[in-house]
MDAnalysis code that builds the backbone (N, CA, C; Angstrom):
import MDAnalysis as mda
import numpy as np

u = mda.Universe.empty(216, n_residues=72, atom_resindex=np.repeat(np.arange(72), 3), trajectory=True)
u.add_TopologyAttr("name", ["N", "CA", "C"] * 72)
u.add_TopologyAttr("resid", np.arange(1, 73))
u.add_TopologyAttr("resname", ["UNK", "UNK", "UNK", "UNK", "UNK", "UNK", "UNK", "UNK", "UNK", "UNK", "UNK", "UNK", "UNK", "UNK", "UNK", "UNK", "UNK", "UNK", "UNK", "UNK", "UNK", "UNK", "UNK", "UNK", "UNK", "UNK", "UNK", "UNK", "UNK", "UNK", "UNK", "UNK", "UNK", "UNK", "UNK", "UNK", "UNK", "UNK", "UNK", "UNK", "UNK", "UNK", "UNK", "UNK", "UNK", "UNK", "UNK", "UNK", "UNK", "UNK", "UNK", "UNK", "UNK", "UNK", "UNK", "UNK", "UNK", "UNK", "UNK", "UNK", "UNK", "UNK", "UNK", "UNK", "UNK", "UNK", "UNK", "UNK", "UNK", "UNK", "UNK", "UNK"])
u.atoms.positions = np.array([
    [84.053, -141.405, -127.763],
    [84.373, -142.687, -127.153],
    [85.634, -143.245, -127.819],
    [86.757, -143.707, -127.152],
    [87.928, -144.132, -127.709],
    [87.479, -146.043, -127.844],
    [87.783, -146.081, -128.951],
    [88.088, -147.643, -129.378],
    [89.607, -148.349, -129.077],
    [90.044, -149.484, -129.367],
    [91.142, -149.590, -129.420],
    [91.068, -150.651, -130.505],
    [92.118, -150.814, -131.882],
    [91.972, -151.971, -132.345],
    [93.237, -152.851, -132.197],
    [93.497, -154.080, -132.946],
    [94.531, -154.965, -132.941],
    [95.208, -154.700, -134.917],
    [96.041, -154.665, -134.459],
    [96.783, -154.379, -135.854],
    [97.927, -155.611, -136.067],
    [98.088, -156.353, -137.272],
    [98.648, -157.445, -137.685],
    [99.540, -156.940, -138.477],
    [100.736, -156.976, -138.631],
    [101.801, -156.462, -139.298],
    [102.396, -157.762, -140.133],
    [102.958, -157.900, -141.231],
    [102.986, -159.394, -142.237],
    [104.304, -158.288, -143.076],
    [105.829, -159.261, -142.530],
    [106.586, -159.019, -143.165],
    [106.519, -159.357, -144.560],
    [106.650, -158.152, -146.066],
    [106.400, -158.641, -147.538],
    [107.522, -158.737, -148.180],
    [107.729, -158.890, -149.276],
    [109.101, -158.431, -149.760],
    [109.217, -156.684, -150.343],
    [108.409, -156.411, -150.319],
    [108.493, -154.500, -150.355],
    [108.606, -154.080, -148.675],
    [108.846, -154.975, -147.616],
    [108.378, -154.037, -146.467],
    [107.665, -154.571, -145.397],
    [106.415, -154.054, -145.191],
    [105.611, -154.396, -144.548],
    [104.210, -154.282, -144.702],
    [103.245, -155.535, -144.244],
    [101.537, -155.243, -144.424],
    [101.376, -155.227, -143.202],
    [100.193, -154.023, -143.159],
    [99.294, -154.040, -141.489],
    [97.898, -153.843, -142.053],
    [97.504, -154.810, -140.915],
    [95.972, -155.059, -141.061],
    [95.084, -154.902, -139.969],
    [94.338, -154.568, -139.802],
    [93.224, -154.409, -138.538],
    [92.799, -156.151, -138.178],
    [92.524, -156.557, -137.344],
    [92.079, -157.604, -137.250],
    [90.152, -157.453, -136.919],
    [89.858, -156.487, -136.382],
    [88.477, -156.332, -136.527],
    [88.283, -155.562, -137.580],
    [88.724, -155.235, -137.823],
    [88.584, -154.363, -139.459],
    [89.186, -154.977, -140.540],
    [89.127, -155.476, -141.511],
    [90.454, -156.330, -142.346],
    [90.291, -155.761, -143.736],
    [89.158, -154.671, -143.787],
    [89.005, -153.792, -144.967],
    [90.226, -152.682, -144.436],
    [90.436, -152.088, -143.501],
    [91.622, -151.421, -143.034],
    [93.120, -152.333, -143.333],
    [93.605, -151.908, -144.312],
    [94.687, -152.645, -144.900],
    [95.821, -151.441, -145.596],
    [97.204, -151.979, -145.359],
    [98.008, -150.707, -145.611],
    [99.220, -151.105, -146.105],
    [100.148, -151.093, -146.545],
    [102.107, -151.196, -146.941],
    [102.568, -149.986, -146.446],
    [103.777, -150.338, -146.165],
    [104.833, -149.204, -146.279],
    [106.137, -150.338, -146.173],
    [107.267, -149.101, -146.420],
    [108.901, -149.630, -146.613],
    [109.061, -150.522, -144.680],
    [108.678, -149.692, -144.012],
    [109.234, -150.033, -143.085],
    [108.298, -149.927, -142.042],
    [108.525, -151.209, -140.755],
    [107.060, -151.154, -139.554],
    [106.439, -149.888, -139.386],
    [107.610, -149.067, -139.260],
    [106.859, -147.655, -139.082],
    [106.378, -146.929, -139.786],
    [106.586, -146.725, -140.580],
    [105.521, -146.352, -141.955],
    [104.845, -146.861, -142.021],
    [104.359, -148.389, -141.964],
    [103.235, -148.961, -142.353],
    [102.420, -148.674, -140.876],
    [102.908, -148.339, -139.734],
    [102.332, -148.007, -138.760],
    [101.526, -147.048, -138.938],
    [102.352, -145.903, -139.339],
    [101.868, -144.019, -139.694],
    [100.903, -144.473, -140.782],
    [100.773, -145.339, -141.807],
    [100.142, -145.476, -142.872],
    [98.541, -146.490, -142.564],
    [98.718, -146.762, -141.241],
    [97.179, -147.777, -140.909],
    [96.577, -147.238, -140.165],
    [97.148, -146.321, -139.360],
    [96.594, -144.761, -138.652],
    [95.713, -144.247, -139.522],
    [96.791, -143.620, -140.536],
    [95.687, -142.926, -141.558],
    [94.742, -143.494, -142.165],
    [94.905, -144.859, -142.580],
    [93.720, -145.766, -143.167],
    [92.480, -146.032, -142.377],
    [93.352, -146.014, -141.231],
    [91.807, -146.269, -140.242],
    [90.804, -145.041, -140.089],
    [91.747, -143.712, -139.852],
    [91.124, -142.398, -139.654],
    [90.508, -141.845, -140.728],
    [90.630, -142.477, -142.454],
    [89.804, -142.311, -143.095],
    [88.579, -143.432, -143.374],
    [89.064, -144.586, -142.906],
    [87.608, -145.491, -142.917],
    [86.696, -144.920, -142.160],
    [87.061, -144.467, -140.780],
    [85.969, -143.651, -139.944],
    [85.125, -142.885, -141.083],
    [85.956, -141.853, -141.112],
    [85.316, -140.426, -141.807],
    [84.271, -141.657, -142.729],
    [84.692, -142.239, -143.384],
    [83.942, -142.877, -144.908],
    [82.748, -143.655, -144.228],
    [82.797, -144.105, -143.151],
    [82.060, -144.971, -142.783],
    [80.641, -143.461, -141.984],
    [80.971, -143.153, -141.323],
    [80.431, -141.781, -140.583],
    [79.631, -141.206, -141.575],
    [80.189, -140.902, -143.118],
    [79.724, -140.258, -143.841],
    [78.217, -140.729, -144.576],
    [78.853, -142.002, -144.433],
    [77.911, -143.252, -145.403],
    [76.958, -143.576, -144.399],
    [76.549, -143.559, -142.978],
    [75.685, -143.613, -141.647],
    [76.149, -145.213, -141.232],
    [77.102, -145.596, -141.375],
    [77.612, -147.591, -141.344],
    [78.060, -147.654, -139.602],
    [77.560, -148.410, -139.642],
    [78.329, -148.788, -138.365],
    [79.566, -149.225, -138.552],
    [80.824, -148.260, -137.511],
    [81.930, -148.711, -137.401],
    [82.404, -149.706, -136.391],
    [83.262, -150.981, -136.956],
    [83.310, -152.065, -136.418],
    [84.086, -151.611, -134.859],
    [83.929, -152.062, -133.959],
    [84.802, -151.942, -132.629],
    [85.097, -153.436, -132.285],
    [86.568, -152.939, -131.833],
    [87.384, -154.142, -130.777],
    [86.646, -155.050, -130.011],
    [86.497, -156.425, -130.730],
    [85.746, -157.298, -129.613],
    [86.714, -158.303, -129.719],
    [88.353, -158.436, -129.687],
    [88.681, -159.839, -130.286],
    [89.380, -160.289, -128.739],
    [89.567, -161.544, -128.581],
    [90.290, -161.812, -127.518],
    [91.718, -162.811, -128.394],
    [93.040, -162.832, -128.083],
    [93.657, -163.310, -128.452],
    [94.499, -164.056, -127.498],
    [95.225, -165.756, -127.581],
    [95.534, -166.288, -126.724],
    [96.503, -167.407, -127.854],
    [97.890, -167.046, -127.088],
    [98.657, -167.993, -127.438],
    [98.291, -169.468, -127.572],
    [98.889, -170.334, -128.261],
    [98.367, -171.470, -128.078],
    [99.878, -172.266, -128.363],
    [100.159, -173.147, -126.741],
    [101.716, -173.712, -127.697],
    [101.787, -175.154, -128.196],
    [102.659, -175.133, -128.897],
    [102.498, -176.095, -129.301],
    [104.164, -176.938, -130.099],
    [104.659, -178.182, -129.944],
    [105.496, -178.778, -130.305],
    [105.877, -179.273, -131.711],
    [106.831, -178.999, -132.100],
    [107.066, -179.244, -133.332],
    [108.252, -179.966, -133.762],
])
């Protein structure tokens, strides 16, 4: 069964953070978006395995997200 998650990217001063938003134990750096991209891939594809291994339920995509505007 394919999941899909939401990934949060947080410019740092090394680079970049990406984070799962239903997952937020899935957490990663790299130099650049794309690395930290290639690098939350892999974080996620080993939380599976770890989670699978351990019998845990792995969290799935339930988030809904919605702009909200606003004046400043």
């Amino acid at each position: 069964m394919m999941h899909t998650y939401t990934a949060k990217y947080t410019q740092i001063p090394s680079g970049y953070m990406g984070q799962l938003i239903e997952w937020p134990e899935v957490i990663t750096e790299g130099k650049t978006i794309e690395k930290c991209r290639e690098m939350l891939q892999d974080a996620l594809n080993e939380m599976i395995a770890a989670y699978k291994q351990q019998k845990k339920e792995i969290p799935v995509g339930r988030v809904l997200f919605e702009q909200i505007p606003v004046e400043v």
